[in-house]
C-alpha positions in Angstrom: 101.9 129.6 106.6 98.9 127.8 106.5 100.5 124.6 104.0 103.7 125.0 106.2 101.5 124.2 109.2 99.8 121.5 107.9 103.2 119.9 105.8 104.9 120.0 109.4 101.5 118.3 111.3 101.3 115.6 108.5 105.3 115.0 109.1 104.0 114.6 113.0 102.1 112.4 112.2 103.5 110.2 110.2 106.4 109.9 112.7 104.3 109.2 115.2 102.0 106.7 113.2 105.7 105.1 112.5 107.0 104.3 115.5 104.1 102.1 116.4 103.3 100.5 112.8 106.8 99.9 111.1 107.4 97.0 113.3 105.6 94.6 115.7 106.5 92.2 118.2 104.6 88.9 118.6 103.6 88.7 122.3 101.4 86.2 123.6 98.8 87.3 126.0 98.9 83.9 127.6 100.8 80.8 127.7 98.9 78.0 125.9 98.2 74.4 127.3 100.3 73.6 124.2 103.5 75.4 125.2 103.6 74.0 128.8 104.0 70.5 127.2 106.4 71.1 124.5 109.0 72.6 126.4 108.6 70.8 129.8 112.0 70.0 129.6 113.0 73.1 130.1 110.8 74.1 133.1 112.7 74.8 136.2 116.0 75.2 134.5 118.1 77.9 133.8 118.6 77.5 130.5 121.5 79.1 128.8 121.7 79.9 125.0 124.3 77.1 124.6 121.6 75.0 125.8 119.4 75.7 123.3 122.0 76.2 120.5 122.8 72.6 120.9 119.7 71.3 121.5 118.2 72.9 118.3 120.4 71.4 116.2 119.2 67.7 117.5 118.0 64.7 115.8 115.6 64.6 118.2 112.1 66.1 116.7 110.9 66.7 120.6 114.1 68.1 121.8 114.6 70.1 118.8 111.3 71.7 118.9 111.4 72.8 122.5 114.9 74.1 122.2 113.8 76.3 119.2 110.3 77.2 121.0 112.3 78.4 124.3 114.2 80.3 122.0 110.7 82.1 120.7 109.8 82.2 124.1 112.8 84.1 125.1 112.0 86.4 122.2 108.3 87.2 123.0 109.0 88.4 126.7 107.4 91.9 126.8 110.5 93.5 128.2 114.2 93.6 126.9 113.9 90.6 124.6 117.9 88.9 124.1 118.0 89.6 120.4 121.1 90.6 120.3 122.4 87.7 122.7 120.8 85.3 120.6 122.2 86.8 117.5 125.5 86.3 119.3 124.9 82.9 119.9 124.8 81.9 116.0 121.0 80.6 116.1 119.9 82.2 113.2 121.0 80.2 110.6 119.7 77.4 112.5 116.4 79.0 113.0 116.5 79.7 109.0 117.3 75.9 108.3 113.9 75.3 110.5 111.5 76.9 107.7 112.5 74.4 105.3 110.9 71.4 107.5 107.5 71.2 105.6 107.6 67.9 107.5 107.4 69.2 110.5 105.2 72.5 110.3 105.1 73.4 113.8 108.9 74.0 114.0 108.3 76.2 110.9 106.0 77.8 112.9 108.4 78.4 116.0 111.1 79.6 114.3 109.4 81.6 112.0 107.9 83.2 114.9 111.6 83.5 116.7 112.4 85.0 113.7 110.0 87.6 113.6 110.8 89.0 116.9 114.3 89.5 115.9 113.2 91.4 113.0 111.1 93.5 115.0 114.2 95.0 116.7 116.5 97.7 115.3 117.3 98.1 111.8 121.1 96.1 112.3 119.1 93.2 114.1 116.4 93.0 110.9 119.2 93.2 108.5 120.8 90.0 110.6 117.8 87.9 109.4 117.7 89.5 106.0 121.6 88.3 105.5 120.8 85.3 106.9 118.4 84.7 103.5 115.7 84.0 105.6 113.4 85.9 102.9 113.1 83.8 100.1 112.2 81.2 102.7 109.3 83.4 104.1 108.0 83.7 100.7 107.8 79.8 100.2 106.2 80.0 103.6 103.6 82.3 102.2 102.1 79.0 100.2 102.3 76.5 103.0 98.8 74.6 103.9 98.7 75.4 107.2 97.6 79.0 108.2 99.4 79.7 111.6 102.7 79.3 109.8 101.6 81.6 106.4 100.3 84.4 108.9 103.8 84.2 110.9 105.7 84.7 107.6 103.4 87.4 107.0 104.1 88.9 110.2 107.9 88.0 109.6 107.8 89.9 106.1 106.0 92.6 107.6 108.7 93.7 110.1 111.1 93.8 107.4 109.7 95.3 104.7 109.5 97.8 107.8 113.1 98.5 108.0 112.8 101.0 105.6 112.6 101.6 101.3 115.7 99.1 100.7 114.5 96.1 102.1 111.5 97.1 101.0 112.3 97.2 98.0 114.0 93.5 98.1 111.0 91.9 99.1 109.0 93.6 96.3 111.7 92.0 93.6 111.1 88.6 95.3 107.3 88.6 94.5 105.7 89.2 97.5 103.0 91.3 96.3 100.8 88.9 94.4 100.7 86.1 97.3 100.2 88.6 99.7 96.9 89.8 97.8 95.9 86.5 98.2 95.0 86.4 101.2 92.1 88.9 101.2 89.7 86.8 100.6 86.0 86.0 102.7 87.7 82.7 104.5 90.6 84.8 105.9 90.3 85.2 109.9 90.6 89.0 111.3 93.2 88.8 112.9 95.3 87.5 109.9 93.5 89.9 107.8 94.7 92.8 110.2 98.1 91.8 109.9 97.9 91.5 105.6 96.2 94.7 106.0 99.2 95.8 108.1 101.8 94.8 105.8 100.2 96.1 102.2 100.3 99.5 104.3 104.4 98.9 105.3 104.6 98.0 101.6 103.7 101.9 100.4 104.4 103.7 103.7 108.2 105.0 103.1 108.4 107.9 100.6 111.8 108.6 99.6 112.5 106.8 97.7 108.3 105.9 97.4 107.5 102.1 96.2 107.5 101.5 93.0 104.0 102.8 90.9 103.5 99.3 89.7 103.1 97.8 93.0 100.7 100.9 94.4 98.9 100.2 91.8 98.7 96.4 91.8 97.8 96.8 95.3 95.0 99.3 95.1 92.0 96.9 93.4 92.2 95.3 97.2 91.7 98.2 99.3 87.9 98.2 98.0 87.8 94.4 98.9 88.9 95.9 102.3 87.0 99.6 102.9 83.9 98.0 101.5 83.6 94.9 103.3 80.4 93.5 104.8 81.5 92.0 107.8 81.0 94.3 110.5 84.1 92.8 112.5 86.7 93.3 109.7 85.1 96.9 109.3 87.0 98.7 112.3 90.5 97.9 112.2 91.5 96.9 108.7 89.2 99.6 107.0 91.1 102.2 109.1 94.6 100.7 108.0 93.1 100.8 104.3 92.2 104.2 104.1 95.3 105.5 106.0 97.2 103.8 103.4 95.4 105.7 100.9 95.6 108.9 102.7 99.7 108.0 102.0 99.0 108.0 98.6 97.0 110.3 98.0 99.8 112.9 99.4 102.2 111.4 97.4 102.0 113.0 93.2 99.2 113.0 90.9 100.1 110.0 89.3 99.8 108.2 92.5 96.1 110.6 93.2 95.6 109.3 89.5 96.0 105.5 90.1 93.5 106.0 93.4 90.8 107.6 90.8 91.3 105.0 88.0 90.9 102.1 91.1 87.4 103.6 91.7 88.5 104.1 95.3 86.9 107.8 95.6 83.6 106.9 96.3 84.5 104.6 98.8 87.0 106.9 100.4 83.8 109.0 100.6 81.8 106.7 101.9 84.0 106.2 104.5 84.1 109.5 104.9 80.7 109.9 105.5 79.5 106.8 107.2 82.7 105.4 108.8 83.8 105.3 112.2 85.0 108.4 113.7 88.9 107.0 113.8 88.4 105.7 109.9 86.7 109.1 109.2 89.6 111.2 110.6 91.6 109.1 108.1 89.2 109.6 105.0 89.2 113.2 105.6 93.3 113.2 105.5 92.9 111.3 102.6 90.9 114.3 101.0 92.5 117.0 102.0 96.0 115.5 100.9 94.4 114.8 97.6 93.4 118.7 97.2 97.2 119.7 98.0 98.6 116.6 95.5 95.9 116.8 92.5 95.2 118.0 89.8 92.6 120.7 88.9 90.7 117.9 86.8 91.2 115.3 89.7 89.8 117.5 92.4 87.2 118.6 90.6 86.2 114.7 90.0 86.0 115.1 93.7 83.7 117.5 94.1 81.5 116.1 91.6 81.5 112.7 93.6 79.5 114.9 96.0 82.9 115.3 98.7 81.7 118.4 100.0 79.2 118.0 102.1 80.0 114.8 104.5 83.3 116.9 104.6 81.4 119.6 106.0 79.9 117.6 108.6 83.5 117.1 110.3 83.5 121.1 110.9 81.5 120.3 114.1 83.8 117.2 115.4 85.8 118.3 118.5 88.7 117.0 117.4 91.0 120.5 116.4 92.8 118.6 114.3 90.1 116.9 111.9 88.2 119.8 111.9 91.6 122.0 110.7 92.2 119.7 108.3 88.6 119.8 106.8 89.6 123.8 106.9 92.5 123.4 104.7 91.0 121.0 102.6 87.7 123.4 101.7 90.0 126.5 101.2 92.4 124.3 98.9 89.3 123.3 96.5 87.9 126.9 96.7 91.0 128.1 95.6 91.5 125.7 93.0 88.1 126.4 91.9 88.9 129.7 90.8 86.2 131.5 88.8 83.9 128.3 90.0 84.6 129.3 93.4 80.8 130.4 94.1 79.5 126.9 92.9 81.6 125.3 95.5 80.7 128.2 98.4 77.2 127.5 97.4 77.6 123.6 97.8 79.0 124.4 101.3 76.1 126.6 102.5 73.7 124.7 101.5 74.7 121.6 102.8 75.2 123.3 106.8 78.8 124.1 106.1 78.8 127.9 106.2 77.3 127.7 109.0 79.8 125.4 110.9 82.9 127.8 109.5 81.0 130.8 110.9 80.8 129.0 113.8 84.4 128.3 114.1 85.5 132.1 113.9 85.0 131.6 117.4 87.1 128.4 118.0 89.5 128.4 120.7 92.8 127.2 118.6 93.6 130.2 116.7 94.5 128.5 113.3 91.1 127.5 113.3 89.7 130.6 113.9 91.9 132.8 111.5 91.2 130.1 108.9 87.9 130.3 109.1 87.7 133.6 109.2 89.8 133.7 106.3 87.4 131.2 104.5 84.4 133.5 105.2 85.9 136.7 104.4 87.4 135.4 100.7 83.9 133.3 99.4 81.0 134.2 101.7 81.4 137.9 102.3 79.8 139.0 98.6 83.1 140.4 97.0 85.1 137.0 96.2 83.0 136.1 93.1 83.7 138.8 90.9 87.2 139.1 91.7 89.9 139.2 88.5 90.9 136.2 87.6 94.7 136.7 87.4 94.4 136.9 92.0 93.1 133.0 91.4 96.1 130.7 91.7 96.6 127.7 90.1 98.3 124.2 91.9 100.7 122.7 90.2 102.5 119.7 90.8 104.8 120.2 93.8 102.0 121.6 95.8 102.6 125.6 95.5 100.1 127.9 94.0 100.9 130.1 90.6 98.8 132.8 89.3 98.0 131.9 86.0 94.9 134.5 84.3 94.8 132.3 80.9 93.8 128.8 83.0 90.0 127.8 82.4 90.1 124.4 82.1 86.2 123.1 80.5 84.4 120.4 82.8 81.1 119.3 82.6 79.9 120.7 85.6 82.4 122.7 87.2 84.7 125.1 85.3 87.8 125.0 87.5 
């Protein structure tokens, strides 16, 4: 019941976590000085999309450029953008021809933008642009010398490696992994670095089918560029999108958990754990407690022995039911998998403060809490747990469930789970 419950809130979760992440619009707070002047000619007007069809197709560098901005502009409004009118119209191709002007990088930069929005709409509107090969152009964009125009294609790539594993997938065959990667680098601004952060996390974030293991694992060696970065203004958001993308991974199989171990991303994931914000920490302790449902015996107990228990503990006394049931589930998951060990674990959790938070919680007012904890307290602190026969200790194995298997005892060098 207990791994239904917690297989159901991490679905949840992930839906909700989707709808806002998958895709995002580009909406200026404020129209710039900039924008007034390029498209005077259009102020006061009622514009129509023929207008601006024609117009963008101009030999005129000014008119072009406005036409193709109030286009954008149309497309950035915060409510009921025209995508599909403006797919109608037969812009796109036009809009596609723009990103080849390397002579003219501020119309690369409008239409890319333009572009970006449509793909930030429903699935048939991002496949429009992605028929329209506007990829392969976006890639190209990716080296281009001036940095408004590589973080729109970023953006642009972004909502469309959104759409879902298949287009995904394209973008992954086109190369986009290794130029993205670039990126992350000290000179980067945050706010680009947010949105490269953003996009590595779209690149691993659908699961069926998941990304190839190749690119997880080509992406990793960044994410501890990222979570242990020393400027405090990078730290907040981009930490946070690293180690939910690692919480993803680390619920996905154990060769996935493996490729997070051999990355040397435990510690940090700990650290984060332990030191983090509270929003990054909730994130570090999904991470953990997915990796004690996905691992190994060997690869949890390489978690314990980075010393995971007791900053875990420490989220027992957070008010936030949800944290502090997933720091349950996590504790009883390594306990179990502990099996004979199991009083080396119990006595890491007392004597760190944690039997005393899970006592504490018998008194909780969500009852999953309370039962767990009581569960928790009953099975490891209550004196009868240790000597209990081995063949009642389960064993994970790969798809999560737990076998009872008396001959498993596996030699460590500290802990025998």
């Amino acid at each position: 019941m207990r791994r239904h419950r917690n297989e159901v809130t991490v679905e949840l979760r992930k839906n909700k976590r989707d709808e806002h992440l998958l895709k995002k619009r580009n909406v200026p707070q404020e129209e710039s000085l900039e924008d007034s002047d390029v498209d005077s000619d259009f102020k006061g007007q009622n514009v129509t999309l023929d207008a601006i069809l024609q117009n963008a197709t101009s030999d005129n560098a000014v008119i072009q450029l406005s036409a193709v901005q109030a286009a954008r502009k149309l497309l950035s409004s915060d409510r009921n953008p025209p995508i599909d009118d403006l797919i109608k119209s037969g812009i796109l191709p036009i809009l596609v021809k723009c990103l080849e002007r390397d002579d003219n990088p501020s119309l690369q930069f409008e239409a890319a933008w333009a572009l970006t929005n449509i793909a930030s709409g429903t699935s048939a509107q991002t496949q429009a642009v992605v028929k329209s090969n506007a990829v392969p152009l976006f890639l190209r964009l990716l080296h281009s010398p001036h940095q408004n125009v590589c973080e729109q294609a970023v953006w642009a790539l972004g909502n469309i490696i959104g759409d879902g594993p298949q287009c995904r997938d394209y973008v992954i065959s086109l190369g986009v992994v290794k130029p993205l990667l670039s990126f992350i680098n000290p000179s980067i601004p945050i706010t680009f670095l947010r949105n490269v952060t953003w996009v590595i996390v779209n690149l691993c974030r659908n699961k069926d089918p998941p990304p190839p293991m190749e690119t997880v694992q080509e992406i990793l060696p960044a994410l501890c560029v990222l979570i242990y970065h020393t400027d405090i203004n990078i730290l907040v958001d981009t930490v946070w999108e690293a180690v939910w993308f690692l919480s993803n991974i680390t619920a996905g199989n154990q060769q996935q958990v493996q490729a997070v171990i051999e990355a040397g991303l435990i510690p940090m994931i700990i650290h984060q754990l332990a030191k983090g914000d509270f929003g990054t920490q909730k994130e570090a302790a999904w991470a953990i407690s997915n990796l004690t449902i996905s691992g190994r015996k060997d690869q949890v107990e390489f978690l314990v022995e980075q010393n995971v228990i007791p900053p875990f503990c420490n989220l027992l006394s957070v008010k936030d039911s949800q944290v502090v049931q997933v720091v349950l589930d996590g504790l009883k998951n390594i306990l179990i998998m502990a099996g004979d060990e199991a009083s080396t674990i119990a006595e890491i959790i007392e004597e760190c403060g944690g039997l005393e938070k899970i006592e504490n919680l018998q008194q909780h007012e969500n009852e999953d809490i309370y039962k767990l904890a009581f569960e928790i307290i009953d099975q490891y602190f209550s004196g009868d747990d240790i000597d209990e026969d081995p063949s009642l200790i389960p064993e994970t194995t790969q798809g999560g469930t737990f076998n009872f298997d008396p001959a498993s005892n596996m030699q460590t060098k500290e802990f025998n789970f």
